[in-house]
N, C-alpha and C positions, 0 to 999 in steps of 0.2 A: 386836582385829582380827586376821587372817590373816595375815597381811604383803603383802597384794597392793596392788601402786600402782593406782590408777582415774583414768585420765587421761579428760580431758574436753577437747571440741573437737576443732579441728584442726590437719596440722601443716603445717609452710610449705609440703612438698613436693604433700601432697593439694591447697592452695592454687591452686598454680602450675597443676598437670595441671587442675582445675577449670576454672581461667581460661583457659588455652589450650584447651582445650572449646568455652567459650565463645564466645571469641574467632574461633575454626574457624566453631562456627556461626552469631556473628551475617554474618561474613565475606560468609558462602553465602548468608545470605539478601540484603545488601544485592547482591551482583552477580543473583541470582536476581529480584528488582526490578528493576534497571535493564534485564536482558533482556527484560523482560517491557513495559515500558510503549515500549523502544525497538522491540519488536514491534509492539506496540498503535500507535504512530505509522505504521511504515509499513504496514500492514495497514489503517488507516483513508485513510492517501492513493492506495492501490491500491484503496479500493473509491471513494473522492470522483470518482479519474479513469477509473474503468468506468462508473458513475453519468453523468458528461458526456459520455462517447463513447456511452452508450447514447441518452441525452437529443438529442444531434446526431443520431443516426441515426432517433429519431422526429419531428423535425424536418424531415428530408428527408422519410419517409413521410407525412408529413401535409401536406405542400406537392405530390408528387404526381411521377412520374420526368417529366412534361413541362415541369417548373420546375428541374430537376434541371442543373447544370453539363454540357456536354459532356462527351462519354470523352475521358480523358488528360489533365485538368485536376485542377491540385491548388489548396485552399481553406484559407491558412494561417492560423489564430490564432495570434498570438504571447502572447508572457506579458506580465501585465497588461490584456490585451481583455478577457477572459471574466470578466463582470461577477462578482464574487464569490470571484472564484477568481483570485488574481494568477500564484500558485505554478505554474499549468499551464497547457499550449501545446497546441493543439489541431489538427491536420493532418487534412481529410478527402480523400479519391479517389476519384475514378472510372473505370469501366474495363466494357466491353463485354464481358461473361459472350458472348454467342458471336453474333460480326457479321451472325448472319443471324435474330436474335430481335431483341425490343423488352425485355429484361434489361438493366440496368444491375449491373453489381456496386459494393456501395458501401462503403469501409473507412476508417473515422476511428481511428484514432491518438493519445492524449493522451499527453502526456511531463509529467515533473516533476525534479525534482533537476538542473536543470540540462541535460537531454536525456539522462539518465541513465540513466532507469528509464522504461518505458511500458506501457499497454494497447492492446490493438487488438483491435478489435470488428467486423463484417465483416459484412453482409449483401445480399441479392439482392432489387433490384425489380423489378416487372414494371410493364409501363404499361399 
């Protein structure tokens, strides 16, 4: 032979630098997960509570503005009414788009977290 040594393997130090690699990126993907589905939750209760405020406000449209609460009245759901849906609190409104029409303007409000977080959805009927 030559005299040349032939080392085989690895050594502790490539080891370490490997592992901490590693380490680095399974790190990233576990936090890279949990933003993701803690997204995914609130993105699904932001559209469950536009979904109910949308659904209240075809509710009113399909009963008709002469079935409609008066202007300046508010219409509370508290949490646990809303069959289905414990988590969220439902607030609708009324209000006179302009005292010399037959417009109502009408704006329902759903909250969750606590009155935390909400949607408000808003629309105009005529009689």
């Amino acid at each position: 032979m030559n005299g040349t040594k032939k080392e085989n393997g690895f050594t502790l130090i490539e080891l370490l630098i490997a592992s901490a690699i590693l380490t680095i990126g399974l790190l990233g993907m576990i936090f890279l997960i949990t933003t993701v589905i803690s997204n995914n939750r609130i993105n699904n209760r932001m559209t469950t509570a536009a979904i109910l405020a949308q659904d209240k406000l075809e509710d009113y449209k399909r009963s008709g503005t002469a079935s409609l609460p008066a202007a300046g009245t508010t219409v509370n759901e508290n949490y646990n009414t809303i069959a289905g849906y414990p988590l969220y609190r439902r607030v609708s409104s009324f209000s006179l788009t302009d005292p010399n029409s037959a417009m109502k303007t009408v704006t329902v409000t759903v909250y969750w977290d606590s009155n935390v977080k909400s949607v408000e959805v808003k629309t105009i009927l005529y009689k």
